[in-house]
C-alpha positions in Angstrom: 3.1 54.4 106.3 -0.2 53.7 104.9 0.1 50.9 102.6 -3.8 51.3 101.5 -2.7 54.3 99.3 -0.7 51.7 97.5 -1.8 50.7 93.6 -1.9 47.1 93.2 1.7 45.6 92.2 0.6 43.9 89.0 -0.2 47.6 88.0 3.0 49.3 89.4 4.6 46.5 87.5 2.8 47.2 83.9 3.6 50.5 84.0 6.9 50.2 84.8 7.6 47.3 82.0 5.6 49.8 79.6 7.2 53.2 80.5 11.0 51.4 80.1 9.4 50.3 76.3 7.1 52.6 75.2 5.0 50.3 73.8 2.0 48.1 75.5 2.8 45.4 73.4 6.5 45.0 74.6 5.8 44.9 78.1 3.5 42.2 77.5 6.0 40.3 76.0 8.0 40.6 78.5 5.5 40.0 81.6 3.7 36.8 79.5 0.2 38.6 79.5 -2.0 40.0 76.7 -1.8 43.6 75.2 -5.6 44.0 76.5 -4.3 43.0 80.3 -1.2 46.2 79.7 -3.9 48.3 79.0 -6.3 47.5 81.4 -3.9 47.8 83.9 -2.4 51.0 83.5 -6.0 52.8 83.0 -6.7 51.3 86.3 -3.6 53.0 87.6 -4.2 56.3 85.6 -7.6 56.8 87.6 -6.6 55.8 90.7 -3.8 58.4 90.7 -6.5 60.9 88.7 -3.4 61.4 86.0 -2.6 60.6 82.6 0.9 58.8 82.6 0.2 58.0 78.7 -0.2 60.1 75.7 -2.1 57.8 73.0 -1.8 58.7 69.5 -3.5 55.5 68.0 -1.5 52.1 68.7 1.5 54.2 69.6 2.2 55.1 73.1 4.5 57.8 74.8 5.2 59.0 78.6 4.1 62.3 79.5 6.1 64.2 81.8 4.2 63.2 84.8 4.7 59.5 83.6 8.2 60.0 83.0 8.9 61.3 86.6 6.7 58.7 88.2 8.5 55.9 86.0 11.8 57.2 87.3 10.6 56.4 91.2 8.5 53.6 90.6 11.4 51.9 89.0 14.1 52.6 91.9 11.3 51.2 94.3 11.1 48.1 92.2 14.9 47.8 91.7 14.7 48.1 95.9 12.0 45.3 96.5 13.8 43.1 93.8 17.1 43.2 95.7 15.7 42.6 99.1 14.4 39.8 97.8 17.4 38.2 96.1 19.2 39.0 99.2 16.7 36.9 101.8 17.0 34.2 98.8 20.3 34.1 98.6 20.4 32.9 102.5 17.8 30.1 101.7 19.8 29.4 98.6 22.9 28.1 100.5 21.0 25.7 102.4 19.5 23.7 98.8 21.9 21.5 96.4 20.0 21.4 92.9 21.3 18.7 90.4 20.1 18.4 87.4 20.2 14.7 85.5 18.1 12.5 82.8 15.0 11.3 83.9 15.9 7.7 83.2 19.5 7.7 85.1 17.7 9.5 88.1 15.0 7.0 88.2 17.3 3.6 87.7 20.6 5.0 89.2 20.4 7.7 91.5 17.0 7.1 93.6 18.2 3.6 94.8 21.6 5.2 96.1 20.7 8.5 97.4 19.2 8.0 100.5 23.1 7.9 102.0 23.8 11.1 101.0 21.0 12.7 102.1 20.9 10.4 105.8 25.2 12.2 105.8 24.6 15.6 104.9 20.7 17.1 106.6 22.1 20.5 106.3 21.3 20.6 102.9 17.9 20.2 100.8 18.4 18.1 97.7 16.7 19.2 95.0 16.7 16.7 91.7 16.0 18.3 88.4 14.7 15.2 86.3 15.0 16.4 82.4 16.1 15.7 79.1 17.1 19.1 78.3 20.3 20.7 78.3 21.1 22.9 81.4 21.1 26.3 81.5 22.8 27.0 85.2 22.5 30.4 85.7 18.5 30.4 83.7 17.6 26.9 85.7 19.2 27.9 88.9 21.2 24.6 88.7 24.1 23.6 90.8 25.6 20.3 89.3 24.5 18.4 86.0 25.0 15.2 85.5 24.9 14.5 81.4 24.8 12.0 79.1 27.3 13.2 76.3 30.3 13.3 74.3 32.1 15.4 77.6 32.4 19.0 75.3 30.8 21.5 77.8 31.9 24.9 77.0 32.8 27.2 79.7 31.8 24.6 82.4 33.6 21.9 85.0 33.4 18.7 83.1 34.3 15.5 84.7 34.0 11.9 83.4 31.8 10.1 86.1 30.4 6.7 84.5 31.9 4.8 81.2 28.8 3.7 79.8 28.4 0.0 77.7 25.0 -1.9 76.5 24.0 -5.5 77.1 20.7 -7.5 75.8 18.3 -8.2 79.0 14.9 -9.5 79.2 12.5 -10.6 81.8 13.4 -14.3 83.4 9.5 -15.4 82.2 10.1 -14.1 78.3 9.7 -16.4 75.5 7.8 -18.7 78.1 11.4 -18.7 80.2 12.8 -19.7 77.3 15.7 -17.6 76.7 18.3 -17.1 73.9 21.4 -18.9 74.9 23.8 -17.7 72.3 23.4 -14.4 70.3 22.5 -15.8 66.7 19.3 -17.0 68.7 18.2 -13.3 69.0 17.2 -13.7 65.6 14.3 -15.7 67.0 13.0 -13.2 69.3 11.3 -10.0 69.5 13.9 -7.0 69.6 13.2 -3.7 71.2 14.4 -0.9 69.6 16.0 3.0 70.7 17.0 6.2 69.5 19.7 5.8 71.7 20.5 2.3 72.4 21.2 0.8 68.9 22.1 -2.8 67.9 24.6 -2.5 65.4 27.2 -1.9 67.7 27.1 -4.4 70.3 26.2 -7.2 67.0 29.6 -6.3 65.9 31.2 -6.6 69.2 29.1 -10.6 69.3 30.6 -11.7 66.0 27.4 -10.6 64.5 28.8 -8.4 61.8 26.5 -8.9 58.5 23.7 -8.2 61.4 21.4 -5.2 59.9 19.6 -2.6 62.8 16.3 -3.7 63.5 13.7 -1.6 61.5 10.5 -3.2 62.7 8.2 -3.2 66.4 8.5 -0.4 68.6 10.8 2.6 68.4 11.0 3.6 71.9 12.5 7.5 72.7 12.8 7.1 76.3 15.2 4.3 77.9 13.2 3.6 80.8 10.5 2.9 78.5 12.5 0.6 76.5 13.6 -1.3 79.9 10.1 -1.0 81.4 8.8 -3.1 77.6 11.6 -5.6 78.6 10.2 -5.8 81.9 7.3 -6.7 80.8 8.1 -9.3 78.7 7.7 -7.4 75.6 11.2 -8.3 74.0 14.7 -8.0 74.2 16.1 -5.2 75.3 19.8 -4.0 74.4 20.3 -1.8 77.6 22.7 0.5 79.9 24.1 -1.1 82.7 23.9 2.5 85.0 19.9 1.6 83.9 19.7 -2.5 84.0 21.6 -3.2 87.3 18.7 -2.2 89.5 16.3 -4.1 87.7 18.9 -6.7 87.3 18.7 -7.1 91.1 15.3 -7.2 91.9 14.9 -10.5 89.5 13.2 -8.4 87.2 15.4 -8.6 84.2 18.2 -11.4 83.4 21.3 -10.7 81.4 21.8 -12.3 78.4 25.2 -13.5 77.5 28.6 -12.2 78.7 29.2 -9.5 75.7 29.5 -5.7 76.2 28.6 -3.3 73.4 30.3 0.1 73.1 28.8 3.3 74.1 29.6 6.8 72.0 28.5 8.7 74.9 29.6 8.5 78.5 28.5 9.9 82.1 29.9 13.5 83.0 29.9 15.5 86.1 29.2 19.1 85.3 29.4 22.2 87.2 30.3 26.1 86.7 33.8 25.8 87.7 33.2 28.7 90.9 30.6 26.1 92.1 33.1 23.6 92.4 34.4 25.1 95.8 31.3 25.3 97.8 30.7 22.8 100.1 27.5 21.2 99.2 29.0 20.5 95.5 32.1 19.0 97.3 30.0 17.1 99.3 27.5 15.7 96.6 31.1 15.5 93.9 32.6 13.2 96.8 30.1 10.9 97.0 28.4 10.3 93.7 32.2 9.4 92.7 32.3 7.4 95.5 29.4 5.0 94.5 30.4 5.2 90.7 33.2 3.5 91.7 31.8 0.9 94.2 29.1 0.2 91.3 32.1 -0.4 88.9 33.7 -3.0 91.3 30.7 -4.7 91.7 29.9 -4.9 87.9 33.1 -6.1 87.1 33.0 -8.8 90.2 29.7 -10.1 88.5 30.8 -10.0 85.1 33.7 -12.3 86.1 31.5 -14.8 88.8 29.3 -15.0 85.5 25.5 -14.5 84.5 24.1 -17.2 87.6 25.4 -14.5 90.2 24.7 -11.2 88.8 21.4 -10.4 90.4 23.1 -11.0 93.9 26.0 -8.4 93.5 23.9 -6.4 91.5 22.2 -6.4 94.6 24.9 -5.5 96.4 25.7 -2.1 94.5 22.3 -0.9 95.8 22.8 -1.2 99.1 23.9 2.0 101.1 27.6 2.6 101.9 28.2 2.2 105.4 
């Protein structure tokens, strides 16, 4: 075989987008190029093989009959190649877990934990998706989703994983380390506002219940912004636990006052219910479950020892699992 005699691929594959529409215009659509680039490319490929494939009758287009019979081949050639490859992709495909979660919850929660599973499970390559968007498993090539939502996934596994609740924090140097000691004294302070984290909620659950939402300073879309301002000394932050724990431990933020708000949305584990029986979404299923629940313990034991001992078992849900 003399692979010399071969056109270029990004012409065999114009042609063949082109012949199966007709149209120049179409198969640029579909192969994210111009019109001009189509053309271009199929003249190329018209006298290298010395033949018209085209008839041109202005901006409309049509096979001739040599065209039509060298569409017919090119296109089983193609259909070949494209298998082939699937097939040697498939075999690398078994060996990668890809899980897809919000950027915040797999910047705050996941990173600090994952290195267990990946030190019990080298087989596999993890791959974290970090996104806001919805998943599209079978378009993203995803394995396992982890969302934050209301838990209605249609046609998909979905799991509860994390029940979610909010809590003011600030940094331990705010307000010159003077902190609000009771909740009517967040009326003195800076607030930091969210999309997604709003106040009314958790004022009502403080007694706070002729409390309007704050409407002025910063409206922050992104939660690890809003807890990175907090960080910073920039305010008061009403935050997520799955988000503030880690911060919590490293002395960087304190918890203010022993009063959870209530979350609409919750943590779910989501999967394509045939992925739920391979072993590397077992694997990953098992043990995300398994730290969900060791963080619970944790939160509750420092909820009950009180805000002075927080950080330490806060601390203490980082570390890995022996």
């Amino acid at each position: 075989m003399d692979l010399r005699q071969l056109p270029p691929l990004n012409a065999i594959k114009a042609f063949e987008a082109a012949a199966r529409h007709e149209s120049f215009s179409r198969a640029a659509d579909e192969l994210f190029v111009t019109h001009g680039a189509v053309s271009h490319q199929i003249r190329a490929l018209e006298e290298e093989l010395g033949i018209a494939l085209f008839a041109r009758d202005g901006k409309r287009v049509r096979l001739t009959d040599t065209g039509r019979r060298y569409a017919t081949r090119v296109r089983t050639a193609l259909m070949g190649l494209a298998d082939a490859t699937r097939e040697v992709r498939a075999g690398d495909r078994e060996r990668r877990l890809v899980v897809s979660m919000l950027s915040s919850f797999a910047a705050r929660w996941v990173t600090p934990r994952i290195g267990s599973f990946i030190e019990a499970h080298p087989q596999w390559d993890l791959e974290l998706l970090s996104t806001n968007a919805l998943t599209d498993f079978a378009r993203d090539d995803v394995d396992v989703a982890i969302r934050f939502g209301y838990g209605k996934y249609s046609g998909l596994h979905a799991e509860l994983l994390l029940e979610e609740i909010f809590f003011p924090a600030c940094a331990p140097n705010f307000n010159g380390g003077k902190l609000p000691q009771t909740p009517a004294d967040l009326a003195k302070v800076q607030l930091l506002r969210s999309d997604d984290e709003l106040w009314r909620p958790w004022f009502d659950a403080a007694g706070l219940t002729d409390w309007p939402e704050p409407k002025r300073g910063v409206l922050y879309q992104d939660s690890s912004n809003l807890l990175q301002a907090a960080i910073d000394g920039q305010g008061v932050a009403l935050t997520r636990r799955s988000l503030a724990m880690h911060e919590i431990a490293a002395g960087r933020l304190v918890r203010l006052f022993d009063v959870d708000g209530p979350s609409p949305w919750q943590y779910y584990f989501i999967c394509p219910p045939q992925m739920l029986e391979t072993a590397r979404v077992k694997a990953f299923r098992a043990w995300v479950f398994e730290e969900v629940g060791r963080f619970k313990q944790l939160f509750e034991q420092a909820c009950e020892a009180g805000p002075a001992a927080s950080a330490d078992l806060a601390a203490d849900a980082l570390r890995v699992t022996p």
